[in-house]
C-alpha positions as CSV (number, residue, x, y, z in Angstrom):
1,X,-103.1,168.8,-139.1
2,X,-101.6,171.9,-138.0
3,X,-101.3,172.5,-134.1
4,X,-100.5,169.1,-132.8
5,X,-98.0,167.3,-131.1
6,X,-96.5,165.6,-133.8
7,X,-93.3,164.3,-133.5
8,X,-89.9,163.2,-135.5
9,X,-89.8,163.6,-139.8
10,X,-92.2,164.8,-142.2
11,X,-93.1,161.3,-143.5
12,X,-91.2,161.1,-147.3
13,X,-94.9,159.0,-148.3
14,X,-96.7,162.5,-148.5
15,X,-94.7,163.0,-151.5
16,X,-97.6,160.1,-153.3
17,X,-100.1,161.7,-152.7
18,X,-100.0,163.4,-156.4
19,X,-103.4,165.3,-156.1
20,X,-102.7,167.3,-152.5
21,X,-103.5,170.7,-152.6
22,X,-103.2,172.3,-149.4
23,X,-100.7,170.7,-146.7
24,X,-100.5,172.7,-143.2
25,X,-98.0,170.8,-140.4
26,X,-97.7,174.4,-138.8
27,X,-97.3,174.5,-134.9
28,X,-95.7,170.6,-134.4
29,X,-92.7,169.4,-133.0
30,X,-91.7,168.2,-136.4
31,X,-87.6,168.0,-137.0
32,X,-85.4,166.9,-140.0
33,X,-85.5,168.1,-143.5
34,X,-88.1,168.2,-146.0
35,X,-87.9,165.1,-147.5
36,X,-87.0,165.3,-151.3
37,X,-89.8,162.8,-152.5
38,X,-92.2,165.3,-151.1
39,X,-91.1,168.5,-153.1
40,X,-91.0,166.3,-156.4
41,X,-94.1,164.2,-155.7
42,X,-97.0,166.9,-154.4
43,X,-97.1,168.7,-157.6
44,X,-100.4,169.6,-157.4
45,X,-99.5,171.6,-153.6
46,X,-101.1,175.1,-154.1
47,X,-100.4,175.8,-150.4
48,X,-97.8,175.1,-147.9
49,X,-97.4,175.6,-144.7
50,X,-94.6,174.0,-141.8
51,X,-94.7,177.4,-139.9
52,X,-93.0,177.3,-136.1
53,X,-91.9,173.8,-136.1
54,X,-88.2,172.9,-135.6
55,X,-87.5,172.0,-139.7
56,X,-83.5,172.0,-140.5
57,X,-81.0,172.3,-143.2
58,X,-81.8,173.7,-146.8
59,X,-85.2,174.7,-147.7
60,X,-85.2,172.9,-151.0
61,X,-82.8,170.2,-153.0
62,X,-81.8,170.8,-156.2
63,X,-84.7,168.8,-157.1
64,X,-88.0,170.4,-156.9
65,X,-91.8,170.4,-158.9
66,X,-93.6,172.7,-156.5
67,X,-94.5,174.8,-159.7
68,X,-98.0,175.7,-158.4
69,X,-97.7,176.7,-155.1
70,X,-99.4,180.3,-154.3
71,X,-98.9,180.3,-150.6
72,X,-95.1,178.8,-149.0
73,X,-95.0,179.5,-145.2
74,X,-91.8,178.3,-143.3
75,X,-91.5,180.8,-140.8
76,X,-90.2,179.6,-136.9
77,X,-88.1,177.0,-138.5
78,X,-84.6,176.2,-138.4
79,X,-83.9,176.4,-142.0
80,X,-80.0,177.2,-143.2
81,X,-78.3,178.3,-146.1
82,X,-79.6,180.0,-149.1
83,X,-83.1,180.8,-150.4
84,X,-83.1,178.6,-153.2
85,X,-83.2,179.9,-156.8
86,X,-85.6,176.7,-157.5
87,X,-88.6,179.2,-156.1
88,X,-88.4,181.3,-159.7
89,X,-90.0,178.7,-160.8
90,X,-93.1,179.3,-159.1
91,X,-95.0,181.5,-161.0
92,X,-97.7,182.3,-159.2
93,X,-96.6,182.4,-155.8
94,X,-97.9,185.4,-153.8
95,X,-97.2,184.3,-150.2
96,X,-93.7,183.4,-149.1
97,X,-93.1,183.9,-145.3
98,X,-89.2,182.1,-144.3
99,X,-89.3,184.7,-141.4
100,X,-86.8,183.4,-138.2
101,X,-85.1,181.0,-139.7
102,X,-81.3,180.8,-140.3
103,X,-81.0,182.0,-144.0
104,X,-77.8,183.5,-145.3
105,X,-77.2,185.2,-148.9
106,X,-79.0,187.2,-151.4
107,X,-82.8,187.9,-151.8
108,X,-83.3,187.3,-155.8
109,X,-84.1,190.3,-157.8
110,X,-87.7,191.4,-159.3
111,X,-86.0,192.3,-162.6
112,X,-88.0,191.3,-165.6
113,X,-91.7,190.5,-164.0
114,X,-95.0,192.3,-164.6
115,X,-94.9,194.3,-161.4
116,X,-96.8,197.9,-161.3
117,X,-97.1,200.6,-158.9
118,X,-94.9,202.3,-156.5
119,X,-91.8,200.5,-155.0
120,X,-91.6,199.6,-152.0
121,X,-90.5,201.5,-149.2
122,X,-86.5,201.7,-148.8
123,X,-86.3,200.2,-145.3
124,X,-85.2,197.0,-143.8
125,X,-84.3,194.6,-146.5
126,X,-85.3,196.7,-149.4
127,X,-83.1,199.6,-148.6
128,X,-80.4,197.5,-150.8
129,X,-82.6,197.4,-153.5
130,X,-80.7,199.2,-156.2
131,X,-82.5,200.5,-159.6
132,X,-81.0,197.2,-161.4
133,X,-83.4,195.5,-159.0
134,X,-86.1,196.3,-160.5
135,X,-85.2,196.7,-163.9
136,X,-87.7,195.4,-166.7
137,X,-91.0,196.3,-165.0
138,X,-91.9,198.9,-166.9
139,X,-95.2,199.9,-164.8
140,X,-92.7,200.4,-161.5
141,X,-92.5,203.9,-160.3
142,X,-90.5,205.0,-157.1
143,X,-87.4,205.3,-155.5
144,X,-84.3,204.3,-156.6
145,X,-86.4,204.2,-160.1
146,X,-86.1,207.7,-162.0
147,X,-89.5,207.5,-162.9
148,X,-91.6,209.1,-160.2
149,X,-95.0,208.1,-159.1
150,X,-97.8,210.1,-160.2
151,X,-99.8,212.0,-157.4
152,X,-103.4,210.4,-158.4
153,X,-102.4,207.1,-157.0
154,X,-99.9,204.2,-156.5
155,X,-100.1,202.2,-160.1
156,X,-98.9,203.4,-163.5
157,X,-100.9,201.3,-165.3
158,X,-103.1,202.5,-168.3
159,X,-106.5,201.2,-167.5
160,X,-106.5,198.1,-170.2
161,X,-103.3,196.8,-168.6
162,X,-105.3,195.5,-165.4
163,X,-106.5,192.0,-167.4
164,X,-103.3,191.3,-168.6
165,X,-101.5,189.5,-165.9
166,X,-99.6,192.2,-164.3
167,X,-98.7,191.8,-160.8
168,X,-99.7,194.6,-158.0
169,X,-96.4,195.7,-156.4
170,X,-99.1,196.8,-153.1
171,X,-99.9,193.0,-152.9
172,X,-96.4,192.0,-153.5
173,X,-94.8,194.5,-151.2
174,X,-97.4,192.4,-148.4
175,X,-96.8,189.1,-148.9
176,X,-92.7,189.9,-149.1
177,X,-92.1,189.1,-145.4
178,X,-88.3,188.4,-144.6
179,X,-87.5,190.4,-141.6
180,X,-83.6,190.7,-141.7
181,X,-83.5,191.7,-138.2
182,X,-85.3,188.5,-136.9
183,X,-83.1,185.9,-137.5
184,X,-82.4,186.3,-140.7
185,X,-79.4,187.7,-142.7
186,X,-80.1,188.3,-146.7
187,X,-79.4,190.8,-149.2
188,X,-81.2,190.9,-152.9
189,X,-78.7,189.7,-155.7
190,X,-79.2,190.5,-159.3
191,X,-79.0,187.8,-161.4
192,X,-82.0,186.4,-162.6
193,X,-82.4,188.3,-166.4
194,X,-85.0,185.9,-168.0
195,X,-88.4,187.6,-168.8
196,X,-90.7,184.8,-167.9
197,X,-89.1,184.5,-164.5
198,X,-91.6,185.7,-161.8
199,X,-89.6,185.6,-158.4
200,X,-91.8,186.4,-154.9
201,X,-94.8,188.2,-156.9
């Protein structure tokens, strides 16, 4: 349904249809919020997308059972406040675009995930990124970590580590697209400590 001319507020009635998947709005006049019965009713939404429509106010309420999405695109939006801590809860979410919107506060910390490889870069938003950042990965290699990388490649890993769920910090470095200097005004925080928390991997 993406690249339309719809109109007005994401209908709250979405939010029934329990067994959705995939929901694209992108490139549609669409205002408003997104409507609460929609982030606690689509629990089954692997992918979403309201990309360069003219969405307002907090991404999420307090309330929220998008526990399976992979992909969250809500870039070209007019989204406020705070990315919301409720997106920790999304464990397998490799995708998250919120690029030109109106966010304030603190990128959540990496600390205590699976993530291997080299660190990112220290440019843009990740030249904040402090060795407490990424504390608890212990594949990570890089600056500000004192472990360096070794010269035969990007990952640490010991060969049998690759089937056991640990997350490619190359992959995760892609999909990690918040562009402070487009609209946006964040800066990581360091508070999320709990070991099965996966946040923007």
């Amino acid at each position: 349904m993406s690249r339309n001319h719809f109109q007005g507020s994401i209908p709250a009635l979405i939010g029934d249809m329990n067994f959705l998947e995939d929901l694209d709005l992108s490139h549609n006049q669409l205002s408003g919020g997104l409507p609460e019965h929609l982030v606690m009713g689509c629990s089954s939404l692997f992918s979403l997308t309201l990309s360069n429509n003219s969405l307002q106010g907090q991404m999420f309420s307090s309330k929220f059972n998008l526990t399976n999405l992979r992909e969250l695109r809500l870039d070209g939006n007019h989204f406020s406040g705070k990315i919301p801590d409720s997106l920790s809860n999304c464990f397998g979410l490799t995708t998250l675009d919120v690029s030109n919107n109106e966010l304030v506060g603190g990128i959540p910390s990496v600390a205590y995930n699976n993530l291997s490889g080299s660190t990112p870069v220290m440019t843009a938003q990740f030249s904040t990124f402090e060795e407490s950042s990424y504390v608890g990965n212990h594949f990570l290699c890089g600056k500000p970590l004192p472990k360096n990388c070794s010269t035969s490649g990007p990952s640490s890993l010991p060969e049998e580590s690759t089937d056991k769920g640990l997350i490619d910090m190359t992959a995760f470095y892609a999909s990690f697209v918040l562009p402070v200097n487009e609209g946006n005004s964040c800066q990581p925080v360091r508070t999320i400590q709990d070991e099965q928390v996966k946040v923007f991997s």
